[in-house]
N, C-alpha and C positions, 0 to 999 in steps of 0.2 A: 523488430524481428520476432518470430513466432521462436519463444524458448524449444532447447532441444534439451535432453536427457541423456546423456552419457553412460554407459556401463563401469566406466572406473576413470581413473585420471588420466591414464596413459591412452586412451582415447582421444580425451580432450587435447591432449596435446600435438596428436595430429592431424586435428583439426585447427585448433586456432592457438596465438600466441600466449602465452600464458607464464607468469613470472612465480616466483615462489610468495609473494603476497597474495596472490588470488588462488594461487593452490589452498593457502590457508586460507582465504572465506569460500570455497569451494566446499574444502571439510569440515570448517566450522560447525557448529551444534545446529546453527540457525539452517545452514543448507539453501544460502538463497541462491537464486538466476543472477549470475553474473555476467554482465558485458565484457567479453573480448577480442582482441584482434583477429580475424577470421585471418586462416593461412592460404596464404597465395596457393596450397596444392590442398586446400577442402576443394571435396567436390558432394555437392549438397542440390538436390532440388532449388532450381532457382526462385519456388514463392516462401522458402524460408526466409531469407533474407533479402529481399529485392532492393537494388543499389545500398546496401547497406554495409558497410568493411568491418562490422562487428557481430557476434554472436550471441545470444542468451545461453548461455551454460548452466548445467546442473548435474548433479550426483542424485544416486538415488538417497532417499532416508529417512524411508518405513520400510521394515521387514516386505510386506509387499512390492515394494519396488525392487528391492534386490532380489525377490522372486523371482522377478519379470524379468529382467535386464541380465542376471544370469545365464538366459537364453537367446542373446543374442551378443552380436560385435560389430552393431552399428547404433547409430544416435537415433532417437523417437522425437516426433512434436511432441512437447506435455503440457497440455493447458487446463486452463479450469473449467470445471464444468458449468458453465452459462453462459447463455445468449448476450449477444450484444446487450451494450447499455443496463446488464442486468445483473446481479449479486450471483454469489456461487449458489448453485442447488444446494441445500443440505438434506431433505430429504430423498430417500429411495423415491417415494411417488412422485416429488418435485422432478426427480430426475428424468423419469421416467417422461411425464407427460411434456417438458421444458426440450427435453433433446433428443427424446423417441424418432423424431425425422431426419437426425442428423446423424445417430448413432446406430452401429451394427451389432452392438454387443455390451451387455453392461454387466458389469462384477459388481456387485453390493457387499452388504455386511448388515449384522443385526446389530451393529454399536450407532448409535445417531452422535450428529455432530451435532456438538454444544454450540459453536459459533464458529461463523463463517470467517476464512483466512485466505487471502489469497497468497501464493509466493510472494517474497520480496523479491528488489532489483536494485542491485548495486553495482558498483564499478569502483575501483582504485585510480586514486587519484594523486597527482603529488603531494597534497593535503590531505591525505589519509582516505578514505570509506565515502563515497557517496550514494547517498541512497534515493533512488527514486522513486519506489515501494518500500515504502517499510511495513512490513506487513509481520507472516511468519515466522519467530522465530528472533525477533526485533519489536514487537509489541504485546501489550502494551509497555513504554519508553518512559524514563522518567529523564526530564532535564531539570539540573540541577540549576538554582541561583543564589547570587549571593548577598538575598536578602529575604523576609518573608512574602509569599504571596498572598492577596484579599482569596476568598473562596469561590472561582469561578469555574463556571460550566463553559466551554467557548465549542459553539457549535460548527462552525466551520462554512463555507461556502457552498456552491451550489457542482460544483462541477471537481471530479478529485476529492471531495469528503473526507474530511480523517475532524473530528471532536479531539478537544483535550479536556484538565478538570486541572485546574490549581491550587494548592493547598500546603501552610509551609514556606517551605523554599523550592518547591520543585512543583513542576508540568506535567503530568501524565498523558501521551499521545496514546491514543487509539489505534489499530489497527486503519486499514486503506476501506476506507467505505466505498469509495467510485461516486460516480454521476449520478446525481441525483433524480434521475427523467422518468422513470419507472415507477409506478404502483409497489412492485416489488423492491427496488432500491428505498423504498420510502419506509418502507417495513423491513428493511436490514438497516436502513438508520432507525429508525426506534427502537431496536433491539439494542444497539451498541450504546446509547443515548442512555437507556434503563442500565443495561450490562454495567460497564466502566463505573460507575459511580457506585452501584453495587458493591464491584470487587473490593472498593478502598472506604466504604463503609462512609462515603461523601455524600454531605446536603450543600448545595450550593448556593451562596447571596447575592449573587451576580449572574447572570449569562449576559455573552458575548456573542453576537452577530455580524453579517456582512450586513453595510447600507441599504444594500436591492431587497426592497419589498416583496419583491416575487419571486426573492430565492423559499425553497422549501424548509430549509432548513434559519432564514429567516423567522417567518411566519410561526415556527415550531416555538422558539426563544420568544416572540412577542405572545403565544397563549400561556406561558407561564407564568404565574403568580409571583417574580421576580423584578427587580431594576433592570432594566436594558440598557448594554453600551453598542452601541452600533460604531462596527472599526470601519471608516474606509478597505476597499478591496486592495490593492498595492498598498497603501500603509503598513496592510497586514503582511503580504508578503515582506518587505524592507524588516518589518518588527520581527519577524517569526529568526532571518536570519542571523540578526542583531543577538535573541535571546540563545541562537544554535551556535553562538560563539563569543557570547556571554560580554558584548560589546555596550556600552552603557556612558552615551553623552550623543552630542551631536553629529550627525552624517548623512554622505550624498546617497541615496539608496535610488536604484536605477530598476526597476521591475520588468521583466521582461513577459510582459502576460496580455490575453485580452483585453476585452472590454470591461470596464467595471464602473458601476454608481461612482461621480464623482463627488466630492464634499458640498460642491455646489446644487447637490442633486440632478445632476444632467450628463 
């Protein structure tokens, strides 16, 4: 569903269902798009949500949005600014010449964005917070373990993008990089590739890759002056889950995802 913007909470609630857990990541510091039960008596433009019984919710929070939303008592699409398959704009001129066709009217600002963020997307679950985007306001994440980590860089796959950096006892995730298909996407992952390791003042002995050759972010991990571990694609997912709930010995792990290099190469 295309996220909507809310003017306050009592809004949201006559829109869609909403329990006092998700009021609290509603208001939360992070402010992400939360999934919930759309109410039998919303009445919404049908290509918000086409056959979909959920909604993206949000509050505003930046002084400008509660400029905006101030002046009205209905919900807005709010999305990021870019194209398909493409990284947020963060320049005025990016903006300008990336969504000049699509857009009527543009507000700027003289402040530049340091680095690109998309909203996060979560939902309440009976197991607590699940997140689809972590993005905004959730990254960068550290997971903890409970042992030391070797020092790696682990670039992530081709398609959904997020890097992490290991060091320690703990993981560092990235913000949501997106698909990697773009000229543009290729140069928002090198930023974050540079960025993140920066921040935490990391050189790394290791990087970590998908198998597929002809992922981009392959390719990037094999020009480095580095050891290469090349992880199976579902390996990685089964792994990532295992270390997101800190599970450690043997198990059935069932991957629910596309196609990927298998270990046999095929």
């Amino acid at each position: 569903p295309l996220a909507l913007m809310f003017p306050d909470l009592a809004l949201i609630r006559r829109f869609c269902r909403v329990d006092e857990e998700e009021e609290r990541l509603l208001q939360s510091f992070a402010a992400p798009i939360v999934l919930l039960g759309k109410s039998e008596h919303a009445v919404l433009a049908p290509s918000v949500a086409p056959g979909n019984p959920n909604l993206g919710a949000m509050l505003p929070y930046t002084p400008l949005h509660h400029l905006l939303m101030a002046e009205l008592d209905f919900p807005v699409v709010c999305t990021s600014g870019n194209l398909y398959d493409e990284p947020i704009a963060t320049t005025n001129q990016e903006a300008r010449t990336k969504l000049g066709p699509i857009a009527d009217v543009f507000l700027s600002h003289d402040r530049p964005i340091a680095r690109h963020m998309d909203d996060s997307v979560v939902r309440r679950t009976t197991r607590g917070t699940q997140y689809f985007r972590r993005a905004r306001g959730y990254a960068p994440f550290p997971l903890q373990h409970n042992r030391d980590m070797p020092r790696v860089l682990a670039v992530g796959a081709h398609y959904k993008n997020t890097i992490a950096i290991s060091f320690g006892n703990q993981t560092i995730l990235s913000q949501h990089i997106g698909d990697l298909s773009t000229p543009e996407a290729h140069r928002a992952f090198a930023r974050v590739v540079a960025d993140l390791p920066r921040l935490y003042d990391f050189t790394p002995e290791v990087v970590a890759c998908d198998l597929h050759p002809d992922f981009l972010s392959t390719q990037y991990a094999e020009s480095l002056d580095l050891p290469v571990v090349r992880v199976q694609h579902h390996h990685a997912h089964v792994a990532a889950v295992m270390a997101e709930y800190e599970t450690d010995g043997p198990v059935l792990g069932i991957a629910w995802d596309g196609t990927g290099l298998g270990a046999d190469n095929m």
